[in-house]
N, C-alpha and C positions, 0 to 999 in steps of 0.2 A: 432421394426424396424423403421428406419426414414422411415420419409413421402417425405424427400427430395432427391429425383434418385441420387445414388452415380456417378458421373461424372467418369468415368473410362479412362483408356487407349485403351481400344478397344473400348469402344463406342465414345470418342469425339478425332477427328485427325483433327481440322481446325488448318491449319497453317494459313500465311500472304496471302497466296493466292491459295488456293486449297483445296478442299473439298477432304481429302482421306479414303480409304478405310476403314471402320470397323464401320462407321453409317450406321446401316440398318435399314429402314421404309418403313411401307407402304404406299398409299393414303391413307385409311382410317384415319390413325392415325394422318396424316399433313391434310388433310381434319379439325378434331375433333375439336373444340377449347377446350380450356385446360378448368376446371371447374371454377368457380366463389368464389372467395376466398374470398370475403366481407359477402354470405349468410350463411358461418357458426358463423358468429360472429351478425349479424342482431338480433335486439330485437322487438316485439313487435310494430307493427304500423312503421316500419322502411322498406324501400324499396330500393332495389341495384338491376338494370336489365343489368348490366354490371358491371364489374373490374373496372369500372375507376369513377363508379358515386354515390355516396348513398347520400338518400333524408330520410330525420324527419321531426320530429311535427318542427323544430327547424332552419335546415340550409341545403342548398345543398352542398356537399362537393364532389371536385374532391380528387381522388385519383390519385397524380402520380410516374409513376414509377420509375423516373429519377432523381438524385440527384443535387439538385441546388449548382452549386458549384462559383456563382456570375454571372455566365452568364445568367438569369434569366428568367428563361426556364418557371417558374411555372407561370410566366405572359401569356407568351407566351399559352401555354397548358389551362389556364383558359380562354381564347380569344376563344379556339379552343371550348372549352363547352358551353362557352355564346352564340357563333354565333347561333349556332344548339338549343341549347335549349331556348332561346329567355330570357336571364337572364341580369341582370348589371353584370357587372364585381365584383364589390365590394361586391355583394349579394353570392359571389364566396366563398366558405373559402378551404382550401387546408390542404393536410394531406398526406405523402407521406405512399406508399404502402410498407406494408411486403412483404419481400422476400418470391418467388411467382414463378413459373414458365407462370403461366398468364400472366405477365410482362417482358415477353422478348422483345427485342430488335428487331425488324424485319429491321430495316434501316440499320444496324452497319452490317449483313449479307452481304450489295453490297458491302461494305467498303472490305471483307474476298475474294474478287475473284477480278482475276489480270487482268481486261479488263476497258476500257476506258468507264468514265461514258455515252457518248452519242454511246457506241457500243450497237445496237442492234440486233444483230445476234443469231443467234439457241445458239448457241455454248455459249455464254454470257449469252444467259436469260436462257440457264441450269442451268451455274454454280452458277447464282444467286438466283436459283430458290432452287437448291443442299442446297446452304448453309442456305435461307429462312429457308428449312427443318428443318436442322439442329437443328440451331438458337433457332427454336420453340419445337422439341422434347424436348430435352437438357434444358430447360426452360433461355436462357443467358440473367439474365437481369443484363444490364454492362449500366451507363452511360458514354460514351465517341465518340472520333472519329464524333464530329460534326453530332450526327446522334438524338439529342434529340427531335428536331420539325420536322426532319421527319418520327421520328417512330411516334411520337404523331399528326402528320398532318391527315389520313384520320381514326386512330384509336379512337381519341378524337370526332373527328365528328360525326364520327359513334354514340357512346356512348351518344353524346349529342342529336343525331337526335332521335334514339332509347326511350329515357328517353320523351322526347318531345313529342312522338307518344305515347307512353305507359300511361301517364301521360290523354293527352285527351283520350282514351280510358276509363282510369278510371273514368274522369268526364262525357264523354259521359253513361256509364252503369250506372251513380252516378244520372244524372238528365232524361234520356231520350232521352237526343238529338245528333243525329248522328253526328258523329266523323267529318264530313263534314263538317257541321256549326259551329265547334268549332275553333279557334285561340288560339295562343299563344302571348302573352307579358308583360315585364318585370316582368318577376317569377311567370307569371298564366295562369290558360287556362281562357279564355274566351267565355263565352256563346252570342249565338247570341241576345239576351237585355243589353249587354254590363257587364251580370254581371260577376266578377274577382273570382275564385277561385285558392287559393295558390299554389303551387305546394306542399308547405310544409303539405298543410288542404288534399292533395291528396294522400301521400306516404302510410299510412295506407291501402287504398281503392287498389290503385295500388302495394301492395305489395302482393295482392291475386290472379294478373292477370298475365298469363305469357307475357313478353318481345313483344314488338311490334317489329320485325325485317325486315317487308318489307317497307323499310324507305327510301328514297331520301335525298342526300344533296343539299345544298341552293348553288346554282352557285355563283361566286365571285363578278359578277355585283349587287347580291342581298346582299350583306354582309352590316352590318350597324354597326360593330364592328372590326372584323378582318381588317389588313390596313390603319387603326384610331390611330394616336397617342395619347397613354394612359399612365401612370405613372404605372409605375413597384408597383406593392404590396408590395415588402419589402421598396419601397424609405423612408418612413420615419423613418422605425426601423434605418436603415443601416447610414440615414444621420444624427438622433440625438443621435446614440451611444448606442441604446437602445435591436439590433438585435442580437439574443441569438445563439451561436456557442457551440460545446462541450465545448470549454474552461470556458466556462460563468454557465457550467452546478454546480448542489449544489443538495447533496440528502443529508438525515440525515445523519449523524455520518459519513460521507465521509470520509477518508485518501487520501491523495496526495501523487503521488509518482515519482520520475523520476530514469533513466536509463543513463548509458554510458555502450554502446556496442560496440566492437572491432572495432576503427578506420580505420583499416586497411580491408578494407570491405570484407568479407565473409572468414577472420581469425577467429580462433575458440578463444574460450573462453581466459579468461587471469590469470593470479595467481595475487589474490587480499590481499593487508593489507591493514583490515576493522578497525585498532586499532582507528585511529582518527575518523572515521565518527562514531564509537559505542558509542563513548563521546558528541557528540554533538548532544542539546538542539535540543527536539519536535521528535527526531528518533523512529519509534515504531517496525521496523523491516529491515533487509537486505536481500534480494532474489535474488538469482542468477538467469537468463533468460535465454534465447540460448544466447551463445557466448557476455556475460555480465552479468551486475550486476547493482539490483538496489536497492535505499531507498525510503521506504516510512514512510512520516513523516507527522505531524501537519498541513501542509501547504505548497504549492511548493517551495518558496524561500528556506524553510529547506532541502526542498528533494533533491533541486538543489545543493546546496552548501555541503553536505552532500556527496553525491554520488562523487563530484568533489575531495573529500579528501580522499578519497579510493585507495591508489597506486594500479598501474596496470602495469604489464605486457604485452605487448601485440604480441598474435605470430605473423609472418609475413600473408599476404594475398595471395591467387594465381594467383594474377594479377601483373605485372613488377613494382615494388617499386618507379620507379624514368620515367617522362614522358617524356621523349627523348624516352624511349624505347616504349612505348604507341606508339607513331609517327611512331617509325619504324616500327612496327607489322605490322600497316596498310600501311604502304609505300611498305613490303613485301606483301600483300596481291596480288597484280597487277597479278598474274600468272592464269593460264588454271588450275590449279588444284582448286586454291581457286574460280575462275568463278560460282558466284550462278547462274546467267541468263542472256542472251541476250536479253533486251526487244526490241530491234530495230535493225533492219539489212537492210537498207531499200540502193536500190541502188546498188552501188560497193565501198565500202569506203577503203577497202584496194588499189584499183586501182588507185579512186581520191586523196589519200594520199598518190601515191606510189612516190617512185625516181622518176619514167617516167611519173608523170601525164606533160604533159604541158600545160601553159597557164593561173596556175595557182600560185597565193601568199599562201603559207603556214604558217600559225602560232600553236604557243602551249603553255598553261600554264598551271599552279597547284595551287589548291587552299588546305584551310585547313580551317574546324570547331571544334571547340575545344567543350570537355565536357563543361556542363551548369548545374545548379542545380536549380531547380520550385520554389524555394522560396516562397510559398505562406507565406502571414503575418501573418493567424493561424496555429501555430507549429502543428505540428501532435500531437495530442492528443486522447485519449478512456478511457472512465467510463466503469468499470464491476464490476460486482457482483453475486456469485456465490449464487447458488437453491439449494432446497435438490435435484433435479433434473435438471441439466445446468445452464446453466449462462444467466445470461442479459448484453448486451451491448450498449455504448450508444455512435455513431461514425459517422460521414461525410464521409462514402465511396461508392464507385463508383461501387465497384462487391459485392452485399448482398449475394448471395448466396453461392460466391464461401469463401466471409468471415465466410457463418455459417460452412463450413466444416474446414476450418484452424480451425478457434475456437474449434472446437466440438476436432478433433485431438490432441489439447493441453488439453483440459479440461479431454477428455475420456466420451463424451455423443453422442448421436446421433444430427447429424445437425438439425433435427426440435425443441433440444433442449437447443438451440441456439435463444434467445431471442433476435431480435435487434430492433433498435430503432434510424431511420436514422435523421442524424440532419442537418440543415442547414450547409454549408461548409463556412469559409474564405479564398476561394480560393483553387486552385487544381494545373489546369497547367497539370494532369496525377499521380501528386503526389500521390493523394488520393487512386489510384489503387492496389498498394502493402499492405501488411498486418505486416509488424514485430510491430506497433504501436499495433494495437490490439491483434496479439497472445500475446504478450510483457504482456500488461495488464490481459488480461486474465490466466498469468504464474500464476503473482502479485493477483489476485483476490482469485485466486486458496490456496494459501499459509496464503493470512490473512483471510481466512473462514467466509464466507457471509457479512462481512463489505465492501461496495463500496467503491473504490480505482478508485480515477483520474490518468492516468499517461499522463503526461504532458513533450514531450522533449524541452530541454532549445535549443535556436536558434541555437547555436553550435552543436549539439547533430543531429536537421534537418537537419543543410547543412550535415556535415560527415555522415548521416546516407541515403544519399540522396541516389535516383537510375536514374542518372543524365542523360543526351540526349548523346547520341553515337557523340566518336569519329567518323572523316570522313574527307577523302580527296577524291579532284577532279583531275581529271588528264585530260586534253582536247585536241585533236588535232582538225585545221580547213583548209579547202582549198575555197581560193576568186576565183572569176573567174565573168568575167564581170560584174564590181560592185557590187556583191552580194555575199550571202553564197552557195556557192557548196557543198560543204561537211563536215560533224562532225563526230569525234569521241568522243564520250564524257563517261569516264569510271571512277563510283566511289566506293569506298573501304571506307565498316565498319564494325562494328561488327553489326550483329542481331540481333534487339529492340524486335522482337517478338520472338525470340529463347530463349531470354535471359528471358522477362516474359512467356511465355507458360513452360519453365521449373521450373519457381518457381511455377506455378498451378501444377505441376506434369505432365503434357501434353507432348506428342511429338511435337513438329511444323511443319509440312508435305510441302515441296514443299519451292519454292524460297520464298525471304522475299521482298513484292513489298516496303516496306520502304527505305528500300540501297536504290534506285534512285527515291522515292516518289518525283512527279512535274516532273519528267524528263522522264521517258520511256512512259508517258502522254501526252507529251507536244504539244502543236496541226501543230507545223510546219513540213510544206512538203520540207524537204532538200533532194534535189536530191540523197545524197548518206549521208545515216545517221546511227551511232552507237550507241546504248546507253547498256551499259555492266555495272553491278551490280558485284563485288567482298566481298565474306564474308571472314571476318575477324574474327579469333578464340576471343571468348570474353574475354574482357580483363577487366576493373570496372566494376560491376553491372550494367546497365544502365535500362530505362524503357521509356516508351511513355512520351515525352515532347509536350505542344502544339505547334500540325500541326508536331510534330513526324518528318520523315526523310524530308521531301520537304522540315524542316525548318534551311537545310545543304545542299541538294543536288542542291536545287534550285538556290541558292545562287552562287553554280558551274558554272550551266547550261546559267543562264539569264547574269550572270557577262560575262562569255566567248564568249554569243552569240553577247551583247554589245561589245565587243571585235575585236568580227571579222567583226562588222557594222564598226564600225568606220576604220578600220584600211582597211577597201572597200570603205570607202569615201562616205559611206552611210548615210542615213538617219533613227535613230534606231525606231522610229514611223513606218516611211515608210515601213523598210524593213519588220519588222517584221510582217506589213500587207499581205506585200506580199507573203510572205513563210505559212499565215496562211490560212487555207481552211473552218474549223468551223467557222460558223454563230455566236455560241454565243459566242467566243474567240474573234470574229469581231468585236462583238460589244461591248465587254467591254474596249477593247483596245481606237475603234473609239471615244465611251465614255470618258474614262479619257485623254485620248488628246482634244475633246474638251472643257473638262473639265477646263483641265489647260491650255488651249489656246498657247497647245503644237505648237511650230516655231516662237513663237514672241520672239522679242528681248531680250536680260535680259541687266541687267546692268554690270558692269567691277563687275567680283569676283564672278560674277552667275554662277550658271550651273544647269540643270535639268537631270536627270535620271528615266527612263523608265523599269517595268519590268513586266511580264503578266505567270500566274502560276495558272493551276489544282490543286487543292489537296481537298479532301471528297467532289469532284463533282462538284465545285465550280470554275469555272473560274473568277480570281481578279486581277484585273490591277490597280497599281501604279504609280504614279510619283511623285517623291519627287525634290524640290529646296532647295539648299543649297546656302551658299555666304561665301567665303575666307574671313575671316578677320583675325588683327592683335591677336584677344586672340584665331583664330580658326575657325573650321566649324561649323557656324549656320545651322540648318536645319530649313528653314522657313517656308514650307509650303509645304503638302501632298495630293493629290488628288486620291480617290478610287474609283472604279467600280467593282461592283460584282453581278454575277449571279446567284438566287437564287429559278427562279419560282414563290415565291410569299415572298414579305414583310408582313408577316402576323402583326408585331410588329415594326412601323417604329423608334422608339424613341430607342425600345433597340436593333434594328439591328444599329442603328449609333453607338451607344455607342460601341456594339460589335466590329465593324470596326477600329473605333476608339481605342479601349482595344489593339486589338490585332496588331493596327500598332507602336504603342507606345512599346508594349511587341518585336515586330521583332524589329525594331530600337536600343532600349535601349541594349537587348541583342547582337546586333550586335554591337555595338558600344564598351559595358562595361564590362562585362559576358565571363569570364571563370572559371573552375574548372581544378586545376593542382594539381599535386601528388605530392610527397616527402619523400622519403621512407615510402611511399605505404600510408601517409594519405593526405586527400583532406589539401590543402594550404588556402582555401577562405572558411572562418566561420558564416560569418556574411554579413549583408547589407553594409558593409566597402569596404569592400573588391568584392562583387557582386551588385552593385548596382542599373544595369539597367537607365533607363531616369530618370534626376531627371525633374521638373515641368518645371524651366524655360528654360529646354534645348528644351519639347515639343514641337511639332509647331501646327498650325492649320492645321485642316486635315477637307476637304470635301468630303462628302459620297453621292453614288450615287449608287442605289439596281438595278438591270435592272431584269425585269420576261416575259423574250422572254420562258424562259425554260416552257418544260413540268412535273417537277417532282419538290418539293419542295425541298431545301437545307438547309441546317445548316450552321451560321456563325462566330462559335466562332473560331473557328483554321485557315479559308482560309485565312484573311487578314494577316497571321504572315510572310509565305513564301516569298510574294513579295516586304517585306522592307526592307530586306538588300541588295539584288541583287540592287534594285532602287537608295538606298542608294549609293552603291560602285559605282554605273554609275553615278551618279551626283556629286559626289566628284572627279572623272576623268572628267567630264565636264566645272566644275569651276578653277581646279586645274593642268590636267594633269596626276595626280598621280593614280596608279591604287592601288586598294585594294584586295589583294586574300587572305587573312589570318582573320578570326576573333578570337577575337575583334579588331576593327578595331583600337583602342587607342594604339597598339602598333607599328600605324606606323600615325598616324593622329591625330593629336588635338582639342579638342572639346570646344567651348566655352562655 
C-alpha cells in the first residue's frame, strides 16, 4: 500500500477561496507534526532534529522544500538557518527535500481564502486557520503563489534555533559545562575558555539526544546576517554557464527523446505516418503517448527532427478554433447567470450610476488581455527510468507529490514508488506546475524498459503545448462628482485559472475563483459607492497559473480606469488616490514611490509619468513608470517601486526580484500575446513572443518598506502594477489611452 495519502475527492475540496466540506479533522491530528522524514534515512554518527536540517562528520545541510525556479529562494532559506544557528552562509550546503508531507506549505493556505491580507477578523482567521488544517493533513507541498519565504520565514528559524540548542546541549553533556555558559559562532559551540567545538565533531553526540524544542528566536535588531546583502549561491554557476538544469542532465546509456502532441489542445490523439521518421539515422523506437506521438533516438537534435516527419492528422479541440470567437465567449459572459461573485458592493452604485443620479460626470470603458504563454528559456523537459519496481524521475517541478501520483497512474505502481529527484529549474513563470512533460516521459520510459530516456520539447512543442494565462476583459463604469471619484463599477469576465487546474489534479474547486478579479476586489480604496463583480467564463484554451495569475489582467482593468476617472475629474492621480486610500501600508507604498520619483516635478516636452498601486499575495507595490514620445516611439525611461514586505530578509535578491518581475509586466504588456487559428496557438517561438528586449529596459529603483507584521514573498507582486502604470504614462506623454494588451497594436515602441 502507498505511504503516500491518496488525495481524494471527498477528502481534498479547496477551491480558489473556500474551504468546503468533506476535510474532516481533529485538533489532535492539526496539533501532531507530521514525522521526520530525514531520520529514516540517517547513518551512523549523523543527526537530523528537524525536516529541514541534517548535520555529519562532514557538512550542515539545509533541506528545502521549495523548488528554486530562478527566484532564488535557496539563498533566501539558507540566511533563514545561519541566522538561528550562528553558521556562514557558505559553510551552508543545500539539497532540496523528497516529496514529504512534512513539507507542506503552510503560507500558500492564506493565499486559498478570499479575505483581505490585513483582515483580521474571527471570520478570516478561521478560514485561514481551515485551510492551514487542510494544507497540513493533506501534506500540499506546492511551490508557488509567492508564498516560498513565507512558509520558510518562522519554519527555518525554528529549525535553525532548535539545532543550535540541541547542539549545545550535546557539547554541554560532552564536557561538563552547563548549557548556560556555552555560545555559539560561526559553526561551533563555544566553551567558556574560548574553546571551539564543530558542529560537525558534535552531530554523532547529538544524535543520541532528543531535540531541544523550548527555543527562542533572535529578534531582528540582533540579526547579523538576515537584511545583509549577500550573493545568491547559485551566482557563479548561473553567470559562468556552469549551472546544471534537467536539460544538462547525462546518466549512462541515456536515449533522448522528443514528442509532438495534438496542437490543437486537449484534441485527442492523431492518425500518424511514421514511414519517413522509421528511416531516419540514430531512431531506436516510436511511442505513442496521450494524444501524440513520440521518437526516441541517439540524441535530441534526432529525436527532434525525427518526430517533425511523422504526418499527422489532427482532430479538432473543444475549444473555438478561431479567436474572435475566444473574445466573444467572454464578452458573453457579463450576465446574472455566469456572475461567480460580488466581491464589493459598497454604497449604492446602481443609484450613483443611475439616469437620475445628479451632479455627476459619467464615464465607461472596456479593456482586453489577451492569452500569454511562460516561456521559460528551459523547455520542459524529464529523465525517467523505469525499476523492477517504479520509476525514477528526474524534473524541476513545483507539485512533487501530486507528480508522484500522476506518474505512479501512468506507470501502474503505487506513488511512494515514484522515485523523484527535484532539479534546479531554468525558469517557471507557473509553467512547471502541470505534469504532461513528465507522465509523457514516463509513457516513453515505460516502453523502452529500464533504459533512461530524456524527453526534451523542442521550443515550438512548449509554446503549443503551453497552459497559457486566461483570457480576460474589463468592463468599467464610473461617476465624478466634486473633483473626485464617486462611484465604480468595475466588472471582469474570464475563464477559471483554478477550475481549469484543480480539474487536471482531479479535484473539484469549491466556491468562487478570487483570481477573476485578483488586485481588484482587494483594492484598498474607499469609493463611496463601489462594485467589483467577477463573471466565469466556460473554459475555453487550457489555461494555468501565469506570474501573479489574475491581478496580472485584472489590475491592469482597475488602476487603468481608475487613472481614467482621475484625470478626466481634473485630478491629481498621486493625490487622489491618497485620498480614497484608508490602509496604512497602501499609504505608504504609494507616499514612497512618489517620493521616490519626485512625483509633480516637471518633465520635459514628450514626458509623462504613470502611477499604479496593487495587492496581490499580500503585498502591496506601487509603481511609476516615465516614458518620452519620440520620433522611433515610446521609450520607457525609468521605473520607480515600493513594496511591502515585513521584512527584507535578502536585500540584493528582493531587488533583482522587483526588478525581474517589472521587466516581465512591462515586456508582456507591451509584446506578449498567444492567438489561435483553427484551434492552434499562432506564436511559436521568442519571434513571435518576445517580451522586453535589453535596450528597451529602463532603470528601475527599488524600495522594500517593512511597516508590516507578517513577512511577504516577492516574486509575483511587482508584475501587476507595470502595465496599468505603464498605460497611465503613455496617456500622459501622449494623450492616447491604452485598453487592449499588447499594447504594440496600437503604440510603438522604440
Amino acid at each position: 500500500m502507498s505511504k503516500l495519502k491518496k488525495i481524494t475527492r471527498r477528502s481534498f475540496m479547496i477551491g480558489s477561496g473556500l474551504v468546503a466540506g468533506g476535510v474532516a479533522f481533529g485538533a489532535y491530528k492539526v496539533a501532531t507534526p507530521h514525522a521526520n522524514p530525514l531520520l529514516a534515512e540517517l547513518r551512523e554518527g549523523e543527526a537530523a532534529f528537524t525536516p529541514f536540517i541534517k548535520i555529519t562528520a562532514d557538512a550542515v545541510t539545509l533541506i528545502t522544500p521549495h523548488t528554486d525556479v530562478g527566484q532564488g529562494v535557496q539563498t533566501a532559506q539558507a540566511l533563514l538557518i545561519a541566522e538561528e544557528l550562528d553558521i556562514d552562509l557558505d559553510k551552508v550546503t543545500l539539497s532540496f527535500g523528497a516529496p514529504d508531507p512534512a513539507y507542506y506549505n503552510t503560507a500558500l493556505a492564506d493565499e486559498a481564502v478570499p479575505f483581505q491580507s490585513a483582515d483580521d477578523s474571527l471570520a478570516a482567521r478561521s478560514a485561514r486557520g481551515a485551510a492551514g488544517a487542510a494544507f497540513k493533513l493533506l501534506g500540499l507541498m506546492v511551490t508557488g503563489g509567492s508564498s516560498s519565504v513565507p512558509d520558510s520565514y518562522e519554519k527555518l528559524r525554528m529549525a535553525g534555533a532548535v539545532a543550535r540548542e540541541t547542539l549545545k546541549k550535546a557539547a554541554a553533556d560532552q564536557t561538563g559545562q552547563p548549557v548556560s555558559a556555552l555560545q555559539t559562532k560561526q559553526g561551533a559551540v563555544v566553551l567558556p575558555d574560548g574553546t571551539r567545538i564543530a558542529y560537525t565533531d558534535l552531530a554523532k553526540a547529538a544524535a543520541d539526544i532528543a531535540p531541544v524544542t523550548d527555543v527562542s528566536l533572535r529578534d531582528p535588531s540582533e540579526w547579523k546576517r538576515l537584511g545583509k546583502p549577500v550573493l545568491r549561491n547559485d551566482i557563479v554557476a548561473k553567470s559562468t554557464g556552469t549551472q546544471r538544469y534537467t536539460i544538462d542532465l547525462e546518466l549512462d546509456g541515456m536515449l533522448h527523446a522528443s514528442v509532438r502532441t495534438n496542437p490543437k489542445r486537449g484534441g485527442s490523439a492523431a492518425q500518424y505516418d511514421t514511414a519517413a521518421a522509421e528511416q531516419m539515422r540514430g531512431i531506436s523506437a516510436i511511442v505513442p503517448v496521450i494524444n501524440g506521438i513520440a521518437v526516441v533516438a541517439d540524441n535530441t537534435w534526432r529525436a527532434i527532427r525525427a518526430v517533425n516527419a511523422i504526418g499527422c492528422e489532427w482532430p479538432d479541440a473543444p475549444y473555438p478554433a478561431e479567436m474572435a470567437d475566444h473574445w466573444q465567449a467572454v464578452s458573453d459572459s457579463f450576465t446574472d447567470d455566469a456572475l461567480d461573485k460580488e466581491w464589493r458592493n459598497d454604497g449604492d452604485v446602481n443609484a450613483a450610476l443611475g439616469k437620475d443620479a445628479k451632479g455627476v460626470q459619467q464615464i465607461e470603458a472596456e479593456y482586453f488581455a489577451p492569452y500569454v504563454a511562460h516561456q521559460p528559456l528551459e523547455p520542459l523537459c524529464a529523465v525517467a527510468r523505469t525499476l523492477e519496481t517504479g520509476i525514477e524521475i528526474w524534473i524541476a517541478h513545483q507539485m512533487s507529490r501530486f507528480l508522484q501520483q500522476k506518474v505512479a497512474a501512468v506507470v501502474g505502481c503505487d506513488a511512494d514508488e515514484v522515485i523523484f529527484h527535484q532539479q534546479m529549474a531554468g525558469g517557471s513563470f507557473g509553467h512547471r506546475l502541470e505534469f504532461d512533460v513528465v507522465t509523457q516521459a514516463a509513457e516513453i520510459a515505460v516502453a523502452m524498459k529500464g533504459k533512461p530516456v530524456k524527453l526534451t520539447y523542442s521550443r515550438e512543442e512548449d509554446f503549443a503545448q503551453d497552459y497559457v494565462r486566461q483570457i480576460s476583459i474589463g468592463r468599467a463604469k464610473g461617476a465624478l462628482k466634486d473633483g473626485g471619484v464617486h462611484a465604480w463599477q468595475m466588472d471582469i469576465a474570464s475563464p477559471s485559472v483554478t477550475a481549469s487546474q484543480m480539474t487536471r489534479l482531479g479535484q473539484p474547486a469549491a466556491g468562487p475563483d478570487t483570481q477573476i478579479a485578483a488586485g481588484v476586489w482587494n483594492m484598498p480604496y474607499a469609493v463611496p459607492h463601489l462594485s467589483v463583480r467577477a463573471y466565469r467564463t466556460p473554459e475555453l484554451a487550457p489555461i494555468s497559473s501565469w506570474r501573479s495569475v489574475g491581478a496580472s489582467s485584472a489590475a491592469f482593468f482597475a488602476e487603468s480606469f481608475l487613472d481614467e476617472m482621475i484625470h478626466a475629474a481634473g485630478a491629481d492621480p498621486v493625490a487622489e488616490r491618497l485620498r480614497l486610500i484608508q490602509s496604512p501600508l497602501h499609504r505608504a507604498v504609494l507616499e514612497a514611490v512618489a517620493e521616490m520619483s519626485d512625483w509633480g516635478a516637471p518633465l520635459g516636452q514628450g514626458q509623462g509619468r504613470g502611477v499604479a498601486i496593487v495587492e496581490s499575495f499580500g503585498v502591496p507595490t506601487a509603481e511609476v513608470v516615465q516614458v518620452r514620445d519620440t520620433s522611433r516611439g515610446i521609450v520607457i525611461e525609468k521605473v520607480w517601486v515600493a513594496a511591502e514586505v515585513g521584512q527584507v530578509l535578502d536585500p540584493i535578491n528582493f531587488e533583482n526580484n522587483v526588478m525581474g518581475g517589472v521587466a516581465w509586466g512591462l515586456g508582456h504588456a507591451m509584446n506578449c500575446e498567444i492567438t489561435f487559428t483553427d484551434g492552434v496557438a499562432d506564436q511559436r517561438n521568442f519571434d513571435m513572443h518576445d517580451g522586453i528586449r535589453m535596450a528597451q529596459c529602463p532603470q528601475i529603483e527599488v524600495r522594500g518598506l517593512t511597516n508590516g507584521d507578517k513577512v511577504r514573498g516577492i516574486g509575483e507582486p511587482p508584475v501587476p502594477p507595470a502595465a496599468p502604470a505603464l498605460a497611465n504614462a503613455i496617456f500622459a506623454a501622449t494623450g492616447q489611452r491604452v485598453r487592449r494588451m499588447p499594447f504594440w497594436n496600437n503604440v510603438d515602441f522604440a
